[in-house]
C-alpha positions in Angstrom: 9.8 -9.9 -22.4 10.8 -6.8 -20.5 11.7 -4.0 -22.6 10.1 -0.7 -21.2 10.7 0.2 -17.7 9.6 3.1 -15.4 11.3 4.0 -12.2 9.1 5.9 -9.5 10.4 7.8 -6.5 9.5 10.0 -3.7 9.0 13.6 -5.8 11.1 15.8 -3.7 14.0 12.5 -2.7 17.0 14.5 -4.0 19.1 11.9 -1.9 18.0 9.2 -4.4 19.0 10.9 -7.8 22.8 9.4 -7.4 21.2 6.0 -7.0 18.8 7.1 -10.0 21.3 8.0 -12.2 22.9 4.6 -11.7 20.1 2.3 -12.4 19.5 4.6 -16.1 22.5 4.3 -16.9 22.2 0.2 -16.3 18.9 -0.4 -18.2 20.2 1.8 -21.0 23.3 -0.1 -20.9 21.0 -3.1 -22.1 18.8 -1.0 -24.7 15.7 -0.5 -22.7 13.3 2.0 -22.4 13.5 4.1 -19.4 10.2 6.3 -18.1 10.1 8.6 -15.1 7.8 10.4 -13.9 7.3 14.3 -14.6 8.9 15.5 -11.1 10.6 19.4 -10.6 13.9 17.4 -8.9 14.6 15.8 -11.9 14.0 18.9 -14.4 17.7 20.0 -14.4 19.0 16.3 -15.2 20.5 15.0 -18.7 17.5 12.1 -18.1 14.3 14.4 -18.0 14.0 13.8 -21.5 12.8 10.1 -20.4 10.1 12.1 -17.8 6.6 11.0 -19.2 3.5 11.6 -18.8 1.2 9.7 -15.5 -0.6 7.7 -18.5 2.6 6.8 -20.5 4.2 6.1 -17.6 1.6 2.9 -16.4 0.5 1.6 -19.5 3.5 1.1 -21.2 5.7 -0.5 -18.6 6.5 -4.2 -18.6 8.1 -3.4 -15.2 8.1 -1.3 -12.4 11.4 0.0 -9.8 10.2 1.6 -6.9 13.2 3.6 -5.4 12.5 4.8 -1.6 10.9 3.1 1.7 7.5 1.7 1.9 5.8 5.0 1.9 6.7 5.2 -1.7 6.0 1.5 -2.8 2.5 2.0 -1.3 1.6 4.5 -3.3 3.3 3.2 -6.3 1.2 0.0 -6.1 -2.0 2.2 -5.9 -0.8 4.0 -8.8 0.3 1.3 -10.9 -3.2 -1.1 -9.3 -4.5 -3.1 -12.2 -1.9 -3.3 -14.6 -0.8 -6.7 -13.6 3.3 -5.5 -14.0 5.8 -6.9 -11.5 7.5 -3.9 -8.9 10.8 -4.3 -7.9 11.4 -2.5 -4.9 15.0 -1.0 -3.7 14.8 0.0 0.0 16.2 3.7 0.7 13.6 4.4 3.7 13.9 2.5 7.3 12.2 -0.6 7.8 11.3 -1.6 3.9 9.0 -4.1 4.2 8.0 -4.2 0.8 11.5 -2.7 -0.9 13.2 -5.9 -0.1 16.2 -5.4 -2.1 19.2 -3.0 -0.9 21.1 -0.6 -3.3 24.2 -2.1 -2.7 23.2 -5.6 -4.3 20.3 -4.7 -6.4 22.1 -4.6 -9.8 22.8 -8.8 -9.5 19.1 -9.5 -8.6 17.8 -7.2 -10.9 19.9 -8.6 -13.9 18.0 -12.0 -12.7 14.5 -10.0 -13.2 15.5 -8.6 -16.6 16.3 -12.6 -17.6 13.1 -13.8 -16.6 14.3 -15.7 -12.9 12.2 -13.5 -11.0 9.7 -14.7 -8.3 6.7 -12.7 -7.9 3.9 -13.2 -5.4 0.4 -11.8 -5.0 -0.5 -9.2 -2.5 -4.2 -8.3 -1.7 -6.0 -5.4 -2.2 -8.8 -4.1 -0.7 -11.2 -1.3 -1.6 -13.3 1.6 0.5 -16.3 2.5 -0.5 -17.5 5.9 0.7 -21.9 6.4 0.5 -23.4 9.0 2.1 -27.4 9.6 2.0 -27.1 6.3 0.0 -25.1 7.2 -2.7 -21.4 6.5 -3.8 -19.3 9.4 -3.3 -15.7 7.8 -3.7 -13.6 5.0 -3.6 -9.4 4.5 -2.7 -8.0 1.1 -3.1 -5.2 0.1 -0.2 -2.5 -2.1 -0.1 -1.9 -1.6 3.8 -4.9 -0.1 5.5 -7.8 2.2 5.5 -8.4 3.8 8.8 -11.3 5.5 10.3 -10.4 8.1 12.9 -12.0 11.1 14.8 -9.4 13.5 13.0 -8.9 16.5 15.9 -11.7 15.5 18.0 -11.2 15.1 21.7 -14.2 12.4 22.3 -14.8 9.2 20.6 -16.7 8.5 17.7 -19.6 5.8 17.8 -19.0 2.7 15.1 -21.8 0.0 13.7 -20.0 -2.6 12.3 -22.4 -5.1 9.5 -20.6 -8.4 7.6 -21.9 -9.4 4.4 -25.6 -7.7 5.7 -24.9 -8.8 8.9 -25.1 -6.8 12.1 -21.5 -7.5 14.0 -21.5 -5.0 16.7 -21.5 -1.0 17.7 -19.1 0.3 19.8 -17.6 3.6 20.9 -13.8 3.8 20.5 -11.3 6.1 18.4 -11.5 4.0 15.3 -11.0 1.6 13.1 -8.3 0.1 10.9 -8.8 -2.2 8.4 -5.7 -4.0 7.4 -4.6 -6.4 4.4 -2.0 -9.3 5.4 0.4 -6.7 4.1 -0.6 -4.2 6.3 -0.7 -5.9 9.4 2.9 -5.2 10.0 1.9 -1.1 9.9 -0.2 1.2 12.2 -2.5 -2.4 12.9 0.1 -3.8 14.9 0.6 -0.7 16.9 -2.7 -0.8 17.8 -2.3 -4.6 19.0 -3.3 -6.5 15.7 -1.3 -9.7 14.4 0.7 -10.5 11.9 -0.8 -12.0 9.3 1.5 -13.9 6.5 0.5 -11.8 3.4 1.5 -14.7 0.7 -1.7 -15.9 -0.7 -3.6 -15.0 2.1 -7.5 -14.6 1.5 -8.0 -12.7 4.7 -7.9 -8.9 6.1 -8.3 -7.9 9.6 -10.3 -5.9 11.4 -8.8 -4.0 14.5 -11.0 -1.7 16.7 -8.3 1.5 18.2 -8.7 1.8 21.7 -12.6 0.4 22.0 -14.4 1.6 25.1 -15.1 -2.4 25.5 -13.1 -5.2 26.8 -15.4 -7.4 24.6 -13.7 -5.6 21.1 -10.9 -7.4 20.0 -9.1 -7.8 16.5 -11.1 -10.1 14.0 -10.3 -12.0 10.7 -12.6 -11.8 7.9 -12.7 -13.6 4.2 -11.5 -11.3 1.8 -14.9 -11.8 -0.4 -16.6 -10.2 2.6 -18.3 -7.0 2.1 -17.3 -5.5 5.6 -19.6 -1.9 6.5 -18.6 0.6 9.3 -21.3 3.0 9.8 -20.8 6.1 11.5 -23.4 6.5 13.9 -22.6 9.4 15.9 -23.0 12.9 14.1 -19.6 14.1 14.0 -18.8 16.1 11.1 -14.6 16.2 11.2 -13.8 12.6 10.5 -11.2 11.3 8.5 -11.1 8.0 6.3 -7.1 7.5 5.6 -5.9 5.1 2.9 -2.3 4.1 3.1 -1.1 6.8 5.6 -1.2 8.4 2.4 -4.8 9.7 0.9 -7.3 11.7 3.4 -11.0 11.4 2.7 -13.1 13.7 5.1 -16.0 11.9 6.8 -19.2 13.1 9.0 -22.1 11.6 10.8 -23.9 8.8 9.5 -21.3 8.0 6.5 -20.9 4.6 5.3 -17.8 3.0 4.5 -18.1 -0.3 2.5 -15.1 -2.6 2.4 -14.5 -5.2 -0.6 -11.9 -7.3 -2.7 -10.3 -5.2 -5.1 -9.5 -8.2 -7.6 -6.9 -6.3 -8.7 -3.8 -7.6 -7.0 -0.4 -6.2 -6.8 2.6 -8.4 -8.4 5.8 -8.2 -5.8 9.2 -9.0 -6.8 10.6 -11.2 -3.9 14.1 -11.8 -2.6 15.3 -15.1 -4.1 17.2 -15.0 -0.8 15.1 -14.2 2.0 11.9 -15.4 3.1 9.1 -13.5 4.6 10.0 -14.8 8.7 13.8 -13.8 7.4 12.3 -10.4 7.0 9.8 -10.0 9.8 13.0 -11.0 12.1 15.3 -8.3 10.6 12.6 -5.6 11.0 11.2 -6.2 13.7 14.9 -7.1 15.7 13.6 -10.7 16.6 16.4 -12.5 18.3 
C-alpha cells in the first residue's frame, strides 16, 4: 500500500514548481505523505516543510515521481538504486524516454498507480568498477551508459578489451561506451549502436566510438558477463562518464570492470503506449 511518496526534480527547475505545487496538493488531497528533497528553489515555498533529508527521502518512500526529462530520471534511479520502489516519471524535458507520462494527463494515470493498477517493468543495471595498481578505487552504477573517453586529448587512446577472463581485442579509437538496453537509445546510438528492447532484456552492448579499425563493430554481451577495458596507453586526462551525469578521472593503465548490478530499477509504464509506440514518437518514425 502506497502511503509515503517523494517527488524529485532538477534542483535549480523553477519552471517545474507550478507543476510541483499541483501534484502536493493532489497526494495531500488523498492523506499521503509528501517528501522532497532539500533544494534552495524550493526554500521560499509553503511545502519546504515536507523538504527531507537524502536518507529520509529513499528509505521511506513506497513511491517515487520523477518531474523533469531523462536527465533527471537517470539520476533519480541511481539515487533511488536498490530500494526496489516503483518511479513514475512525468516528462518536462524533450524526448522523455523514460518520463513516459505528460503533465497534462498524469493525474488519471497516476490515480490508477495510487490504486494498485500500475504496470511496472524491470530495467537493467550495470555497474563500473574502477582498479588501478590492482586495487578498487570506485564504483558508479548506470542505467544508460558508462563511457570511456580521452577527455580534451587530441590523439586517441589505446583500449584492451577481456570478457569473463577472456582476451577480446585492442584497439586504438576515441572510446568506449557501454550501454544497457535502456541506454541504447542515448549517446550509443549516435555513435552507430542498435536499439535494443530494454524489457527483460539480459543483454548490454558494447560500442567502440570511432575505432581506428574497420574490424570494430558494436557487440552484445550477457549481462552476467564481467566485461574489462584496460587502458593501455599512458594517458593521464581520461574520463570514465556514468550517465552523462557523474565524471570519474582516469589515466594510463586503469582498469574498468563491468558487471550486473542485481539491483534493478522498477519503471512505471504507460498502460497506453508500448515501447515501438514510443521509439516511433521520439525518434519521428513515419
Amino acid at each position: 500500500m502506497i502511503q509515503s511518496i517523494s517527488i524529485n526534480f532538477r534542483p535549480d527547475d523553477a519552471k517545474s514548481i507550478p507543476l510541483l505545487r499541483e501534484i502536493i496538493a493532489f497526494l495531500e488531497k488523498r492523506n499521503l505523505t509528501v517528501m522532497l528533497p532539500e533544494y534552495d528553489i524550493i526554500r521560499q515555498e509553503k511545502f519546504f516543510r515536507l523538504a527531507v533529508d537524502s536518507d529520509r527521502l529513499v528509505s521511506n518512500a513506497d513511491l517515487i515521481i520523477v518531474i523533469g526529462g531523462d536527465g533527471t530520471f537517470l539520476r533519480t534511479a541511481r539515487l533511488f538504486c536498490g530500494t526496489g520502489k516503483p518511479i513514475f516519471g512525468i516528462n518536462r524535458g524533450q524526448l522523455g524516454f523514460l518520463t513516459e507520462f505528460s503533465p497534462s494527463e498524469y493525474t488519471r494515470y497516476l490515480e490508477e498507480v495510487l490504486r494498485g493498477e500500475s504496470v511496472t517493468v524491470e530495467r537493467l543495471v550495470l555497474e563500473a568498477v574502477l582498479h588501478r595498481h590492482g586495487k578498487e578505487v570506485t564504483s558508479s552504477r548506470f542505467l544508460n551508459d558508462a563511457v570511456i573517453h580521452k577527455g580534451s586529448l587530441a590523439r586517441p587512446i589505446r583500449l584492451e578489451l577481456e570478457v569473463d577472463g577472456n582476451s577480446l581485442s585492442a584497439y586504438s579509437g576515441d572510446g568506449l561506451i557501454i550501454s544497457t538496453p535502456t541506454g541504447s537509445t542515448a549517446y550509443s546510438l549516435s555513435a552507430g549502436g542498435p536499439i535494443i528492447t530494454p524489457t527483460e532484456a539480459q543483454i548490454f552492448l558494447m560500442n567502440p566510438i570511432c575505432a581506428h579499425s574497420l574490424a570494430m563493430r558494436p557487440m552484445i554481451l550477457p549481462a552476467s558477463s564481467h566485461f574489462k577495458a584496460r587502458i593501455i596507453s599512458d594517458d593521464k586526462n581520461l574520463l570514465l562518464t556514468i550517465d552523462g551525469q557523474e565524471v570519474i578521472n582516469i589515466e594510463g593503465k586503469d582498469e574498468i570492470l563491468i558487471r550486473q548490478s542485481h539491483n534493478n530499477i522498477k519503471l512505471i509504464t504507460h498502460p497506453e503506449k508500448n515501447y515501438y509506440t514510443i521509439i516511433r514518437e521520439k525518434l519521428g518514425w513515419g
